[in-house]
N, C-alpha and C positions, 0 to 999 in steps of 0.2 A: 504494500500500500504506500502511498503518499507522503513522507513526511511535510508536515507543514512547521514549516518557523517563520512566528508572527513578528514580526515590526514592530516599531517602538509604537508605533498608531494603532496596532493592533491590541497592543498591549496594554494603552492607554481607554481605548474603548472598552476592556473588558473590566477595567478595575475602577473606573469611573463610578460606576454605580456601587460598589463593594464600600470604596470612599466617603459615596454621599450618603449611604445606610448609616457607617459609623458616626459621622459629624450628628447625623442628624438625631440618631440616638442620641447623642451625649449633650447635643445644645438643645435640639427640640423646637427647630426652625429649619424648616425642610427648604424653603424659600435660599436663606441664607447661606445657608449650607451647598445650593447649587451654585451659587455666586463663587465660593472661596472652592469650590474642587474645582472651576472652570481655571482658575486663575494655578491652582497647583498643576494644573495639566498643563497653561502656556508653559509655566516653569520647567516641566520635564520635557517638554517637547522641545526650547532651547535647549536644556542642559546635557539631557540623556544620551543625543547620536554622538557629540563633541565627549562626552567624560565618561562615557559605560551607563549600562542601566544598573544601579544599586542590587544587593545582595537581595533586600526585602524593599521590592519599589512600592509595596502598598501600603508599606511603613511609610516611607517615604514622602507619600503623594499624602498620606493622613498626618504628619507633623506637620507639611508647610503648607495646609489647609488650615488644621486647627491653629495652626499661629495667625493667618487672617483672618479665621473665625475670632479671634482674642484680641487682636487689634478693633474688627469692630466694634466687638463688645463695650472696648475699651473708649473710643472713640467720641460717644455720646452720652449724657447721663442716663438718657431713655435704655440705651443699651446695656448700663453699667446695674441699672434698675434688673433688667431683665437676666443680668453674667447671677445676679443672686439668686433669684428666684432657680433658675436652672438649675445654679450647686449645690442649691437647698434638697434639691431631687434627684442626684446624682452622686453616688456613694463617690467617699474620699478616692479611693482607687483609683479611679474612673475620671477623675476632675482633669489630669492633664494627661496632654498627646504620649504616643507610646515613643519611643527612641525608633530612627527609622529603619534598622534592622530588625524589629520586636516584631513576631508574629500576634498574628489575631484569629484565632480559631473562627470569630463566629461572622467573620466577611460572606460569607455563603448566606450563612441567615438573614444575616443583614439586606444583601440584595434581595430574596425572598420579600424580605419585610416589605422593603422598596416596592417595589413590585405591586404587591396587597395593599400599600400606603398610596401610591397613585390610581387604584384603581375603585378609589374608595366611591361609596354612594352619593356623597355631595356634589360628585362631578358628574355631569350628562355623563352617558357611553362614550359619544366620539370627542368627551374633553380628555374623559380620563385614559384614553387609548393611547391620543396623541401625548399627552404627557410622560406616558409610562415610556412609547418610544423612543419619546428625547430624555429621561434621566435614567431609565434601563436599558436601554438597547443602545444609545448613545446614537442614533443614529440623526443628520443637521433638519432643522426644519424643512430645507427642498424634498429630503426623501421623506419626510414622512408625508407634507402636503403632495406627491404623487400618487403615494397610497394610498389618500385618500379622495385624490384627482379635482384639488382644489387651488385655486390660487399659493403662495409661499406666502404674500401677508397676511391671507386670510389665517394661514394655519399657525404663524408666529403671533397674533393677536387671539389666539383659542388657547396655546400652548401658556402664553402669560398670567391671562385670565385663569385658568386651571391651578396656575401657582398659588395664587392669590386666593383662591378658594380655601386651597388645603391650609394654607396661614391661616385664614380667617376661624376657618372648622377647630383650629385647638385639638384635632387627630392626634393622639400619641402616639410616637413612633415603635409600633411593636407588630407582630402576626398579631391578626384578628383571632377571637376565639370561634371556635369552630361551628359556629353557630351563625357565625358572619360571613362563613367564608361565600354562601350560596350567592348571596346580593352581587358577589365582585368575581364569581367565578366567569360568567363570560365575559366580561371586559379580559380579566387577566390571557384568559386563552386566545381573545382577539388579538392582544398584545402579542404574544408568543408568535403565534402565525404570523403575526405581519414581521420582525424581528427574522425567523429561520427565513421565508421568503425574499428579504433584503440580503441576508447574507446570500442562500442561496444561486439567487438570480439580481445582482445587483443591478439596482436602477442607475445609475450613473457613474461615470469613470473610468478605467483604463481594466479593471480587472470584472472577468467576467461575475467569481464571485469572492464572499466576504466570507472565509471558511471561519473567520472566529466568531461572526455574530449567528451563524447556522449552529454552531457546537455550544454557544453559551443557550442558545433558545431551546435545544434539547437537553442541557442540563439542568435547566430551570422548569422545563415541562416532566423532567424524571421526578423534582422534588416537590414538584406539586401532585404529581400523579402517588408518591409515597404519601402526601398527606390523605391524597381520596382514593385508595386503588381501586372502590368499588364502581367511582364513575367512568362511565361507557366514555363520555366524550372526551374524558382527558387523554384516556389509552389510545382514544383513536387518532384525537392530534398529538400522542406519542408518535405511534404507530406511521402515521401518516407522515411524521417529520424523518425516523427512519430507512423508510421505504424510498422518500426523496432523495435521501442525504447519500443511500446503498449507490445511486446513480453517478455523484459526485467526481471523481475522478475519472471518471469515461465519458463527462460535457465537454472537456477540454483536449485541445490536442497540443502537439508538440511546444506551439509559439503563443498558448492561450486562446487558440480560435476556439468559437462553437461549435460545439458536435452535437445535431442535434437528433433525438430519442431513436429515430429511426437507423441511423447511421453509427451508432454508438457500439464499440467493442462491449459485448455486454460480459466477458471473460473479465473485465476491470472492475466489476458491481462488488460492489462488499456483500456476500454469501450470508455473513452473521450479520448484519445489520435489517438485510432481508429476511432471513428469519425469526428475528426477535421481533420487526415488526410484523408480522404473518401472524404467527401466536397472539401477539397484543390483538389485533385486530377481529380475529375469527374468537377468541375469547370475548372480545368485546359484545360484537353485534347481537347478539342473542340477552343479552341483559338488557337493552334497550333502558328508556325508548331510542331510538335511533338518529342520530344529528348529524351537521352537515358535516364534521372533521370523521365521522366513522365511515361515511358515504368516500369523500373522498380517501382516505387511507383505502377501501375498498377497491377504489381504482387505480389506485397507486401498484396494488400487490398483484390486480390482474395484468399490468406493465411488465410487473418484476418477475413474475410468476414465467412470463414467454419465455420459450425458447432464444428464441427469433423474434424479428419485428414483424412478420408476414407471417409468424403462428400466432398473434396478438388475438385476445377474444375480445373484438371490435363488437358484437353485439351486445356481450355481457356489458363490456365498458359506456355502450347507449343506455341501457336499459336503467344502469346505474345514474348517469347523469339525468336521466328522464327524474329519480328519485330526489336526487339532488335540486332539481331546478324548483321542485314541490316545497322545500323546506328551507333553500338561502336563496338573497336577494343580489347575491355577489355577481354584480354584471359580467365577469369576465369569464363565469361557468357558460354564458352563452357562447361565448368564441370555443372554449373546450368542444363542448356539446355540437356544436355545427363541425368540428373537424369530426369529432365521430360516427356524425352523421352521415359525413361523404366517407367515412372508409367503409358504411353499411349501404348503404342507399344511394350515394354516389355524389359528386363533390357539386351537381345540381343544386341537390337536395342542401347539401350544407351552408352552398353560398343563398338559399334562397330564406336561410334561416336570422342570416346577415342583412337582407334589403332594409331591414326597419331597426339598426342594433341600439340599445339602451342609449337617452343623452347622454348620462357618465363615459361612455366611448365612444363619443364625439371627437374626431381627430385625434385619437389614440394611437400608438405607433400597434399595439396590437393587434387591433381590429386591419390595419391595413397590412401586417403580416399574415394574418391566418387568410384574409383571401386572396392575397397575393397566392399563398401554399394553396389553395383551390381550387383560384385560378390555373393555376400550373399543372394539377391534378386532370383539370377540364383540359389543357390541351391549349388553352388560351392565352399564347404567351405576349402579347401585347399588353394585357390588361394585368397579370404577372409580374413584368416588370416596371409596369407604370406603380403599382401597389407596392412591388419591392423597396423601391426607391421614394415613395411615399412614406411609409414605414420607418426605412433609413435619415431621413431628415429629421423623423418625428424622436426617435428613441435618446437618451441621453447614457445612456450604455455603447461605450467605444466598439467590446466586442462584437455587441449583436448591430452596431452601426456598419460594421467590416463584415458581416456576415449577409446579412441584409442585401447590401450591396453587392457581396461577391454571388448572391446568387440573381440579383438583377444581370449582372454579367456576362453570369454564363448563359443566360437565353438569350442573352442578344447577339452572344457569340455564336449559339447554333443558329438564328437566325439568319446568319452573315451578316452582322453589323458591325 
């Protein structure tokens, strides 16, 4: 398999939220606490490539936080008011930063906590999604307002407000108890999926994907699926994250281009990540009731399951999204759904599924790849490469912009152009 060694950017996305768990424990200003881990992370990101990354960098990143957590404090009387009250609530031990080699066992929980803390009830659904993305997932406002296919002010102006909420709320920074968990469980898994899908299939940039935000969004859905193992939907956006991730190393070829599912060396699939998700999932579906993350992992394993791409059971995989489209509102199952429509009923069929597609995929670079691939399927390679290349201008992902394009290319090439 693949070794991956993450970057100091990598490194820094992942401990980000680990960081803002701890401050926020210990001051109890979740607000402020995103302030001073932004400003530790400029600090490491000058320091770290110039001088080595530290022994213990989450040490690290958590002393020269809480030291501008301490200056603020220090800064105003309003704040000096509030440095008491805090240490009045926070045992002696605990009042000052650790030394930045010092481990901290419960950075894990921590993030968890994070995680359940932005996804709390005082926040709409898509306040507290978008927020859990930018202080868990770390991922900049452009990508999340893609994923949620809205303006970038819009979503920097939701993202703020959501701050200012949880300030307002007086939340204490802890897991809910388990009584609470039910209110914040679909936001959190909305989180997750949107989080493995960005690493996955990165929306923007030079790299096709983001292997550490795909692996922190399955270790975070492992420790919520230990908190609820009886629920169907966690296992199956387990299941569904593994069954994707089995693929991982066989998207890409030598120089980072796209490989895509049909083309794909399926000898490179991770064998154990494919079975563990299989189990998860065929365990799952019979406990019901049945949701949209069991539906997809379901389609995922009839992928994973083929031989071959051309032993693919394109039926089963309609029949499944026919289920799917009954229970989510996720515009982009339509583009799914119509490619598998034309591998049963024929690529007619699938583009005719397209004439009317959701506003949310109004000029979407997807919508003009999957008829592009239709198109081309139909033999029509005019309207092919006009789509290809349509697509291509729309996507902010470099790979799939070189990908896009090299196959507008080549039909222009067989054409004699």
């Amino acid at each position: 398999m693949t070794t991956f060694e993450p970057t100091v950017d990598d490194l820094l996305r992942t401990l980000a939220p680990q960081v803002a768990g701890v401050l926020t424990r210990r001051w109890g200003d979740f607000a402020a606490a995103e302030d001073a881990v932004q400003e530790a992370l400029l600090a490491a990101a000058m320091q770290w490539p110039a001088e080595g990354v530290p022994r213990n960098p989450r040490g690290w990143l958590v002393q020269v936080a809480s030291r501008r957590m301490t200056e603020q404090v220090r800064s105003e009387q309003a704040r000096r008011r509030r440095e008491e009250l805090v240490a009045g609530q926070v045992p002696a031990d605990r009042r000052s930063a650790p030394g930045a080699d010092t481990g901290d066992e419960s950075a894990h929980d921590d993030t968890l906590a994070l995680l359940f803390l932005c996804c709390h009830p005082v926040l709409s659904p898509a306040s507290a999604i978008a927020l859990t993305l930018r202080s868990v997932g770390g991922l900049t406002t452009g990508e999340i307002a893609a994923a949620f296919l809205v303006p970038e002010a819009t979503m920097g102006q939701r993202i703020s407000r959501a701050k200012q909420r949880i300030k307002a709320s007086g939340v204490p920074f802890r897991m809910p108890d388990s009584a609470a968990w039910p209110a914040r469980l679909d936001a959190v898994l909305h989180v997750l999926y949107l989080i493995f899908n960005e690493g996955y299939a990165s929306s923007t940039g030079p790299e096709l994907r983001r292997v550490e935000l795909s692996r922190e969004a399955i270790r975070l859905t492992r420790s919520v699926h230990t908190l609820l193992p009886d629920n169907a939907e966690v296992a199956g956006l387990l299941a569904l994250m593994l069954l994707t991730e089995a693929r991982g190393p066989a998207r890409t070829g030598p120089d980072g281009e796209l490989v895509p599912l049909a083309e794909q060396d399926r000898s490179r699939w991770d064998t154990v990540a494919i079975a563990e998700g299989v189990a998860l999932i065929t365990a799952a579906l019979p406990r019901g009731p049945v949701g949209p993350y069991q539906v997809q992992a379901a389609i995922a394993a009839v992928h994973d399951e083929a031989p071959t791409a051309a032993e693919t059971d394109w039926p089963q995989i309609l029949a499944l999204y026919g289920v799917l489209t009954r229970i989510s509102d996720n515009p982009l199952i339509t583009l799914n759904r119509a490619v598998a429509t034309a591998m049963v009923d024929g690529p007619a069929a699938g583009l005719a599924l397209l004439a009317d597609p959701p506003p949310a995929l109004a000029g979407h670079h997807r919508l003009y790849a999957v008829r592009a691939h239709l198109h081309q399927l139909a033999g029509d390679r005019e309207a092919a490469m006009a789509d290809y290349r349509a697509a291509a201008r729309r996507t902010a992902s470099l790979p799939e912009r070189h990908h896009l394009s090299l196959c507008a290319a080549r039909l222009a090439t067989r054409a004699g152009r």
